[in-house]
C-alpha positions in Angstrom: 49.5 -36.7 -61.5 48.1 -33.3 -60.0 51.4 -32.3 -59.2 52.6 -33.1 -63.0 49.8 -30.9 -64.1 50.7 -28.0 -62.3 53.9 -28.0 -63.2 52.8 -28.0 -66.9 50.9 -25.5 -65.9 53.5 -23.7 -64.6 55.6 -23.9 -67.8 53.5 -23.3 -69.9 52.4 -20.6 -68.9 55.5 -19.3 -69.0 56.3 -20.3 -73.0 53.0 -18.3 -73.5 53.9 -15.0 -71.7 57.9 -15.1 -72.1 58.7 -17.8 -74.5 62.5 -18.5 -73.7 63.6 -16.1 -72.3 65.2 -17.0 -68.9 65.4 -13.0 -67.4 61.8 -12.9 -65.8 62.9 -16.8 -63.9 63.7 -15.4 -60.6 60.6 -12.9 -60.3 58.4 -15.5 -61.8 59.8 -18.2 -58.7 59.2 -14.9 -56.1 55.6 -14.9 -57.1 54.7 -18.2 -57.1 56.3 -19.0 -53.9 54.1 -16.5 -52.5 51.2 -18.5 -54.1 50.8 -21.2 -51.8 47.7 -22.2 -53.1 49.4 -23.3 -56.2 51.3 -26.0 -54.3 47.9 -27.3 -51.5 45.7 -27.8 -54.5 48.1 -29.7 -56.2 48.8 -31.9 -53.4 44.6 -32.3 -52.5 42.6 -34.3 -54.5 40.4 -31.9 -55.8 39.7 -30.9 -59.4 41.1 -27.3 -59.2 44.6 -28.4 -60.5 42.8 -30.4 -63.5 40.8 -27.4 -64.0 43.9 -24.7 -63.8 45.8 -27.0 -66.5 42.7 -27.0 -69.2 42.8 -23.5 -68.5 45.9 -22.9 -68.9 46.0 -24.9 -72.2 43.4 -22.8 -73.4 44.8 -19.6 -73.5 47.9 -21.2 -74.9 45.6 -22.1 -77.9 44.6 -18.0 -78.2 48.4 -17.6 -78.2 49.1 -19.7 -80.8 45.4 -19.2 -82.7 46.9 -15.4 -82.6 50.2 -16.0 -83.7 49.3 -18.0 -86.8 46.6 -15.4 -88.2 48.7 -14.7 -90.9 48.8 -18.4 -92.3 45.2 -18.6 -91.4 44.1 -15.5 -93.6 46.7 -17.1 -96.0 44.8 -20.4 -96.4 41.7 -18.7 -97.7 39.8 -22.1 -97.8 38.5 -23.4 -94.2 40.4 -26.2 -93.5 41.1 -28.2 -90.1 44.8 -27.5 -90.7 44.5 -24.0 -90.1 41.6 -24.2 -87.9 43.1 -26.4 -86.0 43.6 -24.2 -83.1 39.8 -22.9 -82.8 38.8 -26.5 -82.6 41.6 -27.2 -79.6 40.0 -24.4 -77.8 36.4 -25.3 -78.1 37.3 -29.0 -77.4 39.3 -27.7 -74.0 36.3 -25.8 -73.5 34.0 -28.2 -72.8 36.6 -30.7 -70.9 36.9 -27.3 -68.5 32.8 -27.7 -68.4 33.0 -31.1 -67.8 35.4 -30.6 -64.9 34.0 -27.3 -62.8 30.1 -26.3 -64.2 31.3 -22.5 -63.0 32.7 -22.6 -66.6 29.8 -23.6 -68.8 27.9 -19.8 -68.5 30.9 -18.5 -70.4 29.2 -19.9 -73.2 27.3 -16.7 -73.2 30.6 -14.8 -74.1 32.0 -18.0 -76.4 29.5 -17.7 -78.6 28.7 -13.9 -79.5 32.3 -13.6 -79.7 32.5 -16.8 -82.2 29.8 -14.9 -84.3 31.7 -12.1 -84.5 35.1 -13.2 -85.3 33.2 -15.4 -88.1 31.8 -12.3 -89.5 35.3 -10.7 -89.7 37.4 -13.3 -90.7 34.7 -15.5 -92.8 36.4 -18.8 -90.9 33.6 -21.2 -90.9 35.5 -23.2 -87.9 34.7 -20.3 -85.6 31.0 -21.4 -85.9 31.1 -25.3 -86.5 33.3 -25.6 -83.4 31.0 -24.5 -81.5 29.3 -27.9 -82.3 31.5 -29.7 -79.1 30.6 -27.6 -76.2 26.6 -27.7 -77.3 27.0 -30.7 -77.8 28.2 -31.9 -74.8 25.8 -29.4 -73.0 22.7 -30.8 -74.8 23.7 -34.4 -73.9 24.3 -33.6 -70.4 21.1 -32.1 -69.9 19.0 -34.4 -72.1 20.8 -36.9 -69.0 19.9 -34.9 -66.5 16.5 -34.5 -67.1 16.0 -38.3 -67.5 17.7 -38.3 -64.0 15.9 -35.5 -62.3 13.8 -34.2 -64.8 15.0 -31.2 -64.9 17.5 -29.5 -67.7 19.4 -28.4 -65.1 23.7 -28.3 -65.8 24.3 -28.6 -62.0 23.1 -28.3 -58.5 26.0 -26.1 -57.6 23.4 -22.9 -59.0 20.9 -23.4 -56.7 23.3 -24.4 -53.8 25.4 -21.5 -54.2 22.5 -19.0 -55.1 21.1 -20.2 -51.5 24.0 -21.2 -48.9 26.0 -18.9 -50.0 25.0 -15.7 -51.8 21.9 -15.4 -50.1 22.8 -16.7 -47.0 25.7 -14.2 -46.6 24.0 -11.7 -48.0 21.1 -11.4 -45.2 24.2 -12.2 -42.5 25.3 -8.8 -43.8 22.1 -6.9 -43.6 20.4 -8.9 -40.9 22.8 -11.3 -38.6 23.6 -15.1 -38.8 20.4 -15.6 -36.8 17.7 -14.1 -39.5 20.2 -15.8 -42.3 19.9 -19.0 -41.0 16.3 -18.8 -40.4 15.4 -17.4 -43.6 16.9 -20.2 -45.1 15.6 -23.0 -43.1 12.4 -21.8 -43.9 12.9 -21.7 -47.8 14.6 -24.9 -47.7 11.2 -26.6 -45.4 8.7 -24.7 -48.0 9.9 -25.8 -51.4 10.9 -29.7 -49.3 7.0 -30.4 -49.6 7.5 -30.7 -53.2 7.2 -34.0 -54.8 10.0 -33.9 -57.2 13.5 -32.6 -57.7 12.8 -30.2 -60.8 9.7 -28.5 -58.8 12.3 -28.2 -55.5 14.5 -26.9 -57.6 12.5 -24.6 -59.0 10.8 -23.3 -56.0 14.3 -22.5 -54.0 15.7 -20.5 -56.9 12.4 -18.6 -57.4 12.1 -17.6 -53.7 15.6 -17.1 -53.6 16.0 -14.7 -56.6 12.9 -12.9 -55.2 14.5 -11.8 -51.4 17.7 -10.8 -53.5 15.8 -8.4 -55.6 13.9 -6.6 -53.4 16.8 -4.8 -52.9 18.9 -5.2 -56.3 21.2 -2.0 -55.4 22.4 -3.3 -52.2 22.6 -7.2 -53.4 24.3 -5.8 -56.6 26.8 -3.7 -53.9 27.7 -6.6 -51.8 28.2 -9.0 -54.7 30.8 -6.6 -56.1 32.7 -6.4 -52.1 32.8 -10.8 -53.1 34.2 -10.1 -56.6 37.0 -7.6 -55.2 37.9 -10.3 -52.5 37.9 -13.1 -55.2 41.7 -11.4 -56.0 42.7 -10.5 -52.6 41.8 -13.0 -50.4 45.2 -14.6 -48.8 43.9 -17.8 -48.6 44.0 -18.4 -44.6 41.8 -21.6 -45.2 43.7 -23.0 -47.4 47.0 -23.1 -45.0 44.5 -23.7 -42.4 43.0 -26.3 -43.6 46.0 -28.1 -45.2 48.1 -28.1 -42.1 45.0 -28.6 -40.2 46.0 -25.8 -37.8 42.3 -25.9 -36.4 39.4 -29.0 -36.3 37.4 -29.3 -39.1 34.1 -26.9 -39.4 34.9 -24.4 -37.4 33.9 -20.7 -38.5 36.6 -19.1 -41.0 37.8 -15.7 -41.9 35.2 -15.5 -44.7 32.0 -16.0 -42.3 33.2 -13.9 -39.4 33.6 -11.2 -42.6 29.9 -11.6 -43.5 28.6 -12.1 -40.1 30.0 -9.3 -38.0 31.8 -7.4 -40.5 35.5 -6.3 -40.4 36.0 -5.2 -37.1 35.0 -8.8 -36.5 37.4 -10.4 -38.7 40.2 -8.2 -37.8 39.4 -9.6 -34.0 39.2 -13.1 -35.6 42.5 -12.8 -37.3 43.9 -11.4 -34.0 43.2 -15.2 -32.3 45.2 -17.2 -34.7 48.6 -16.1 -33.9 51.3 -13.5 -35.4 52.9 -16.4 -37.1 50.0 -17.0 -39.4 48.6 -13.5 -39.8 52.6 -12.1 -41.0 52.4 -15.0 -43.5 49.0 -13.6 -44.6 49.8 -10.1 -44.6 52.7 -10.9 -46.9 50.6 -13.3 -49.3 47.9 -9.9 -49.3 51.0 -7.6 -50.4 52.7 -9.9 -53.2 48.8 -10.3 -54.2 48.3 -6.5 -54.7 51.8 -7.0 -56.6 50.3 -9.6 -59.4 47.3 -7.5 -59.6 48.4 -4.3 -59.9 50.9 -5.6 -62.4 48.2 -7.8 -64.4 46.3 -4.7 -64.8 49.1 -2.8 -66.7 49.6 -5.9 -69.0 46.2 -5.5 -69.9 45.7 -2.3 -70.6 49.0 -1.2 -71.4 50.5 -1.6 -75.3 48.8 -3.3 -78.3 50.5 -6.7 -78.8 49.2 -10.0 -77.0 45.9 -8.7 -77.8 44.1 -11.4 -78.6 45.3 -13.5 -75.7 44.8 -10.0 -73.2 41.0 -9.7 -74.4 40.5 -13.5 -73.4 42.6 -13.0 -70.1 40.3 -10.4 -69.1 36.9 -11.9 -70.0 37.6 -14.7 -68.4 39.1 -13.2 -65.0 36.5 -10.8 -65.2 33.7 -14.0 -65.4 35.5 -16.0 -62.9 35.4 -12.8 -60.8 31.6 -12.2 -61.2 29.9 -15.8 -61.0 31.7 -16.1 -57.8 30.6 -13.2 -56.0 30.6 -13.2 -52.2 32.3 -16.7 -51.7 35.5 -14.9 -53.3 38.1 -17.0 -52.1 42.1 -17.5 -53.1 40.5 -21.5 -54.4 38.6 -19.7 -56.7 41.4 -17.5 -58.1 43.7 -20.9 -58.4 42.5 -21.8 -62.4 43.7 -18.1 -63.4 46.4 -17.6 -60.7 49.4 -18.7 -63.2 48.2 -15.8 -65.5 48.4 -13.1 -63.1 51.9 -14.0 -62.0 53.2 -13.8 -65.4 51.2 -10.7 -66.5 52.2 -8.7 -63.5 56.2 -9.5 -64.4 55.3 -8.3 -67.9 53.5 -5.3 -67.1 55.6 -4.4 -64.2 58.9 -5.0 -66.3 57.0 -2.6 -69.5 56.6 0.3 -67.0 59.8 0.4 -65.6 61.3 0.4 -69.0 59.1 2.9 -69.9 59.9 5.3 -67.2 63.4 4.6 -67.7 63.5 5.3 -71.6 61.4 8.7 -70.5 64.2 9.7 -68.1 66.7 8.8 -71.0 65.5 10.8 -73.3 64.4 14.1 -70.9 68.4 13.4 -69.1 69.9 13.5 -73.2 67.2 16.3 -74.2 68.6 18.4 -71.6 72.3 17.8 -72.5 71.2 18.5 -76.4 69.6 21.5 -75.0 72.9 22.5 -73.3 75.5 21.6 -76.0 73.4 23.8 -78.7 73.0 27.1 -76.8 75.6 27.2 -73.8 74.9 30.6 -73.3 71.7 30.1 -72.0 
């Protein structure tokens, strides 16, 4: 089923960016064979596949939602006809919340952004779609505190915020030693509490409280995990998947944090030229799709709508995941990249071409006119 869904994924994805056109096929099948990630996730059971394809449908609902505009202004009553797209997005909203949590802060983009397009468009559906993803957020907390009592979405905040942001974040300033015993300690502090809300509460507090004491460098280091979010090559995926090495041994990723990049060139160094040629060629193609994503965003005026959503939700995906940037956590949006970068590759060679077209036939007008000169 997985493997059905990325393949879905896959084409549609490419209706979105090329509809059917067949000239981009063999750059598009260069890219994504350079994407292994694409092809372990699918074949793990894990819900990053199920999470790529809602993603995916989603931003074919902003292609469509953007491509109907004008029978939506047309059809000056609301109606769930030509709504009908606003109220696929929201619904494959919250079935992406329902699947990851990392989704359900985008809410704080969602609905500033619903408010504003209702204020220039006067569609009511902009705001009473919003009903299903607070909805489903208000139920699932009103659950969870009955559970728990607290309102808490997920654990993952606190678990990431701790074991991972924090924990790597005093690896880099202090050494695995200090990390592990700053943690330790929190985790044996706030343990004497007597319920799960007040545990909760006292591991984010003190957690929150080391990181800013030093917002600046925190805020510096979190933005070294969002730049490796798109460049990481994804040695633990192949590793793990082939299982290449036993099962919790150190990776690339805390040999990083922990000694720095001499140490994980030195670690990359033990695990054979085979696999670290394969990597270094995943790292170039990835600089390809970014580079090439970036000049379909900001490059030309059309796809806007679906460009603006593209990069506010890369941009988020990038951000909430911070220093555990990892090639996993690039999978949901991975699709997008490797058809942006054929688009915005393909736009500036053309571009460059029609310039040297028109200087090469200016200079020959130039010559015709006054031959003399």
């Amino acid at each position: 089923l997985q493997i059905l869904m990325s393949m879905v994924s896959i084409f549609i994805t490419y209706r979105i960016f090329f509809r059917d056109s067949k000239r981009f096929l063999l750059p598009g099948i260069l890219l994504l064979l350079t994407t292994p990630a694409q092809f372990i996730y699918a074949s793990s059971i894990m819900a990053e596949t199920l999470f790529q394809f809602l993603i995916v449908l989603m931003a074919w609902s902003v292609s469509q939602l953007s491509e109907n505009l004008g029978y939506i202004r047309a059809r000056r009553k609301n109606n769930f006809i030509a709504d009908r797209h606003i109220w696929l997005f929201m619904l494959l909203f919250t079935l992406g919340m329902a699947t990851k949590p990392v989704l359900y802060p985008f809410l704080v983009i969602i609905i500033p952004l619903s408010i504003l397009l209702f204020i220039k468009s006067r569609r009511r559906s902009y705001l009473f779609a919003l009903i299903l993803p607070l909805l489903w957020i208000t139920l699932y907390g009103i659950r969870n505190y009955h559970r728990t009592s607290s309102l808490q979405y997920s654990s993952i905040q606190t678990t990431n915020m701790l074991n991972y942001n924090l924990r790597y974040y005093l690896m880099d300033q202090y050494g695995s030693e200090a990390a592990s015993e700053t943690i330790d300690s929190l985790y044996e502090t706030c343990g004497e509490r007597d319920s799960y809300r007040a545990k909760n509460n006292c591991l984010s507090k003190k957690a929150r409280k080391i990181i800013m004491e030093h917002p600046m460098k925190y805020g510096v280091f979190h933005l070294k995990g969002c730049a490796r979010f798109f460049f990481d090559p994804g040695r633990f995926d192949l590793v793990t998947f082939f299982h290449l090495k036993p099962a919790g041994s150190s990776g690339f990723l805390y040999q990083l944090n922990a000694h720095g990049v001499s140490g994980a060139i030195l670690f990359l160094t033990g695990e054979g030229w085979k696999l670290v040629i394969i990597l270094a060629l995943i790292f170039l193609f990835k600089i390809i799709k970014i580079t090439g994503f970036l000049l379909y965003i900001f490059r030309g005026k059309a796809d806007l709508p679906l460009r603006i959503f593209l990069i506010l939700l890369v941009g988020y995906l990038s951000l909430v995941t911070g220093p555990l940037g990892a090639s996993r956590f690039l999978l949901p949006v991975e699709l997008f990249l490797i058809a942006g970068a054929i688009k915005g590759w393909i736009s500036l060679v053309k571009d460059l071409r029609d310039r040297y077209a028109l200087s090469t036939t200016g200079s020959d007008a130039g010559i015709t006119k006054d031959p003399v000169s």
